[in-house]
N, C-alpha and C positions, 0 to 999 in steps of 0.2 A: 451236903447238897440239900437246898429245899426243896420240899414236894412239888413234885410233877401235878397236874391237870389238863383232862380233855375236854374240850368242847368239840362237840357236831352238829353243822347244820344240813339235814338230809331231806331234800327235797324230790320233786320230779322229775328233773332236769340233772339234777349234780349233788355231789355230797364234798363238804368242805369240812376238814378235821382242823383245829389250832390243838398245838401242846403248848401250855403255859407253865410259869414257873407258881408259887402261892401268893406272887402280889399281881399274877395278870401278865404278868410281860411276854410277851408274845416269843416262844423260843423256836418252833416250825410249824410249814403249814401241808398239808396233804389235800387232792380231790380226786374225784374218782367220780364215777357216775351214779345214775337215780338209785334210792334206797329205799323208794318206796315201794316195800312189799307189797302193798295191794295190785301194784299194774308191771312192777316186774318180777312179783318171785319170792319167796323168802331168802331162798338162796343167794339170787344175784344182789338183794340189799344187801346178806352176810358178806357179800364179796366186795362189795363198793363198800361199807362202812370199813370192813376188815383193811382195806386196800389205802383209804383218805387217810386210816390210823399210821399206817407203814410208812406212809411218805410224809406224815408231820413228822416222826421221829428221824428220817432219812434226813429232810430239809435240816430239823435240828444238829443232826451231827450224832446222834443217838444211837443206841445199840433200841428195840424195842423192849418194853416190859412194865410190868405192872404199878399203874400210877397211882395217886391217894384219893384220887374222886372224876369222876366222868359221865357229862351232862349230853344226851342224845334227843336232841331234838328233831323229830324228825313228820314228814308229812303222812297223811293215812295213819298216826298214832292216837286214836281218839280213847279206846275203849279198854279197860285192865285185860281183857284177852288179847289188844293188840301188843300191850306191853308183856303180858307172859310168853308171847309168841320170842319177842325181840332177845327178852333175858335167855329165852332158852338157846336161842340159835347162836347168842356170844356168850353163853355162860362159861366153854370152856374155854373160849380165847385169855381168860383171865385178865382185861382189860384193866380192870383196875377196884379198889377195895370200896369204893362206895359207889352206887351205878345209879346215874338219878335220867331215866325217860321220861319225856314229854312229847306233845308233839310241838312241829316246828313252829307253828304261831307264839307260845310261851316262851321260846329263848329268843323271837323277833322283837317281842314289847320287851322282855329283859336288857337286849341290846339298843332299842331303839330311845328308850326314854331315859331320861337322867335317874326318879325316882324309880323305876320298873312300873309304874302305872300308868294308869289310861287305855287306849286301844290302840291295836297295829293292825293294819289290814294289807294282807299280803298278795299279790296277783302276778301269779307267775304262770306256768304251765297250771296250776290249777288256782281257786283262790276261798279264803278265810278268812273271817276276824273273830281278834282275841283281846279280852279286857281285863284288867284289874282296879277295883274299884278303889275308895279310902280307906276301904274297910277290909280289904284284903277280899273280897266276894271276885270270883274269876266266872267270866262267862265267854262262850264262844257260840259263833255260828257260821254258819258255809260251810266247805269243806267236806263237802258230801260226794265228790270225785266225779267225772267227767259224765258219768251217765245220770246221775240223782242231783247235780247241781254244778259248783264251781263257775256261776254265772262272774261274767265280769275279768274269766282269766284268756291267758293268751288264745287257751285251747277254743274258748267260746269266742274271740274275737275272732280265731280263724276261722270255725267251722261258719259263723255267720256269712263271716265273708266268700266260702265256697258257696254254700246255699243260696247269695246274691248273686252270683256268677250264673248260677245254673239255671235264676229265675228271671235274670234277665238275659239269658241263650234260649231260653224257653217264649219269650214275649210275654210272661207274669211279672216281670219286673224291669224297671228303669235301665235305661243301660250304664255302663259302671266303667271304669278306666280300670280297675278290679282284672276285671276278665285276661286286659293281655297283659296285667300287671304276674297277674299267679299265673298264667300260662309261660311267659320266662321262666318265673324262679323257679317253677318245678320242670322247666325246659318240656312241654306237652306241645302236640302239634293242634289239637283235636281238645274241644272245651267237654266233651263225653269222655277224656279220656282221664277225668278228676275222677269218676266212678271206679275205675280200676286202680287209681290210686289209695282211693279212702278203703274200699270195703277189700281189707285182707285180714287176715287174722296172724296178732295182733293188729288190730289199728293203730295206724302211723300219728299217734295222738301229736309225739313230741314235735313231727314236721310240721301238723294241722298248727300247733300253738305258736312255732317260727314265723307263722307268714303274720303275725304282730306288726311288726316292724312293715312291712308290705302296707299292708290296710291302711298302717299311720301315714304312709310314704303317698297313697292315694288321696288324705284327707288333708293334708298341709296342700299337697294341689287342687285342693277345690272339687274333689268329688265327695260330693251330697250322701251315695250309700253308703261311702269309709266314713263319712264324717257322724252318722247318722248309727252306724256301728259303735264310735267311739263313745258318742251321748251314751248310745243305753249302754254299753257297759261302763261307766264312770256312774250311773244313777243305780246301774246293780249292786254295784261294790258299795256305795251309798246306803242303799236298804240296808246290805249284811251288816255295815258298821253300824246303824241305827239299831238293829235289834240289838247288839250289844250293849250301847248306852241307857235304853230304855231300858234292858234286863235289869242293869247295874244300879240303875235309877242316877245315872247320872246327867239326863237332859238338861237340868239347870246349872251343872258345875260348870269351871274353868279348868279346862284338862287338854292335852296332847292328843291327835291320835295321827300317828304314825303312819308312812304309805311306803311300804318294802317287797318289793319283785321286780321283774322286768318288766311288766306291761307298764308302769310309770315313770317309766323311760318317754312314755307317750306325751310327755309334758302336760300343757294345757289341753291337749286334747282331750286328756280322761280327767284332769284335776279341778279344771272347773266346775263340769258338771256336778265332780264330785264333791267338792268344797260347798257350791250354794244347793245341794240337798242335806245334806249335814247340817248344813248352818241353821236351816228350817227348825230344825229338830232338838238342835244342843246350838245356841248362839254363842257358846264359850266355847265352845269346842275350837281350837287351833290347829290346822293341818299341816303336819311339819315333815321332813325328811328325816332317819332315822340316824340319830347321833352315834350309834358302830353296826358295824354289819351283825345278823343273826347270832353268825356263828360263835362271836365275842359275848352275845348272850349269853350263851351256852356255855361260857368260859364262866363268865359272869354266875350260873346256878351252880357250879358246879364249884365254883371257891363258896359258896353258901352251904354246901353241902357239908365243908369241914369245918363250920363256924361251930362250937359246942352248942348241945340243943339247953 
């Protein structure tokens, strides 16, 4: 039999496992929920990565055990303590004989570009960009989690959009089709009664980041604050990917950069903006959708992994 490989994409939101064979072929797939230790836990990520692993091998028809290489890409992995954290917590699972962590933005541009270069900028429940340049030079920025940054992600379109709610319940702000838009979906009788929703401990970040879709659903109908929402965040995710290219020093090349999460689902609502503040800055730069999902990145580093060095 040829060698097995894992890839994972482990996000905020969900964790998706592929088991591959060594040319890629996709043989099962596993999910489970958020992996990212920073906001749920070390634990509960051991349990959702452990879990997405169970059910690729399930899907495949597979007994579980240990494969020749497995690439974890996951989000909140920025810093070698967060990767010593990850090795130790699946050290004994014995997952597999060569263990290559990144965090999730690295297997996004891995999967998202033909060559693995250029930039991907992810906007999900939280958001990031990640580059590689010609010269093999990697740079990243954002990514700094829902209280230091993530401008641009679901989480931020939602909470804007409560914040508009509340300021124009208050007479500080315009009035919003917003109001009884999120008073449905979270079924509230009482616009004060968003304050007993948010402040609980944990904060309901993943709900906050849901009402994505809501805010878009406001801005296709003509309301000015969802639409007004979606500009600035399509010009934030904008800036993140601009410091990326400028790091790289890639402003004057001809390059990809990628756009992977749900919030661009939002169509032109976030890609315009975001396309002509890029343009500014890199006039070669081309914004494209990403040619395989994350997760097939991670498949993708992880047959790299057995390439002889």
């Amino acid at each position: 039999m040829s060698e097995l490989v894992l890839g994972i994409d482990g996000g905020g939101t969900k964790t998706v496992c592929v088991l591959a064979d060594d040319r890629g072929e996709v043989l099962g797939r596993g999910r489970s929920g958020s992996s990212n230790y920073n906001t749920v836990g070390i634990e509960k990520a051991r349990r959702s990565l452990l879990e997405a692993v169970a059910g690729a091998f399930a899907a495949a028809g597979l007994a579980k055990r240990e494969v020749a290489a497995i690439c974890l890409g996951l989000a909140g992995v920025d810093r070698p303590a967060d990767v010593h954290l990850i090795q130790e917590a699946l050290g004994s699972a014995n997952l597999a004989r060569k263990v290559v962590i990144v965090n999730d933005a690295e297997v996004a541009l891995a999967g998202a570009t033909e060559s693995g270069l250029g930039v991907v900028v992810i906007a999900g429940t939280g958001s990031i960009a990640f580059g590689i340049n010609r010269r093999g030079e990697k740079r990243r920025a954002g990514g700094w989690g829902p209280i230091l940054g993530d401008e641009g992600s679901g989480y931020s379109i939602g909470l804007s959009a409560l914040a508009s709610v509340l300021k124009a319940h208050d007479g500080r702000g315009p009035r919003t089709s917003l109001s009884s838009l999120i008073m449905e979906h979270w079924k509230l009788s009482r616009v004060d009664d968003i304050v007993g929703r948010v402040y609980v401990t944990p904060p309901p970040r993943l709900e906050i980041a849901a009402l994505a879709p809501t805010v878009a659903k406001a801005a296709r109908a003509g309301d000015e604050v969802a639409g007004e929402i979606w500009q600035r965040a399509g010009l934030d995710l904008a800036h993140v990917a601009v410091a990326v290219i400028r790091g790289l020093g890639m402003a004057q090349e001809v390059f990809e950069v990628a756009t992977a999460g749900s919030v661009f689902k939002a169509g032109e609502l976030i890609l315009s903006p975001f396309r002509s503040a890029i343009g500014e800055v890199a006039p070669g730069a081309l914004v494209v959708k990403p040619r395989r999902e994350p997760v097939l990145g991670a498949v993708r580093l992880a047959l790299v992994a057995l390439e002889p060095e």
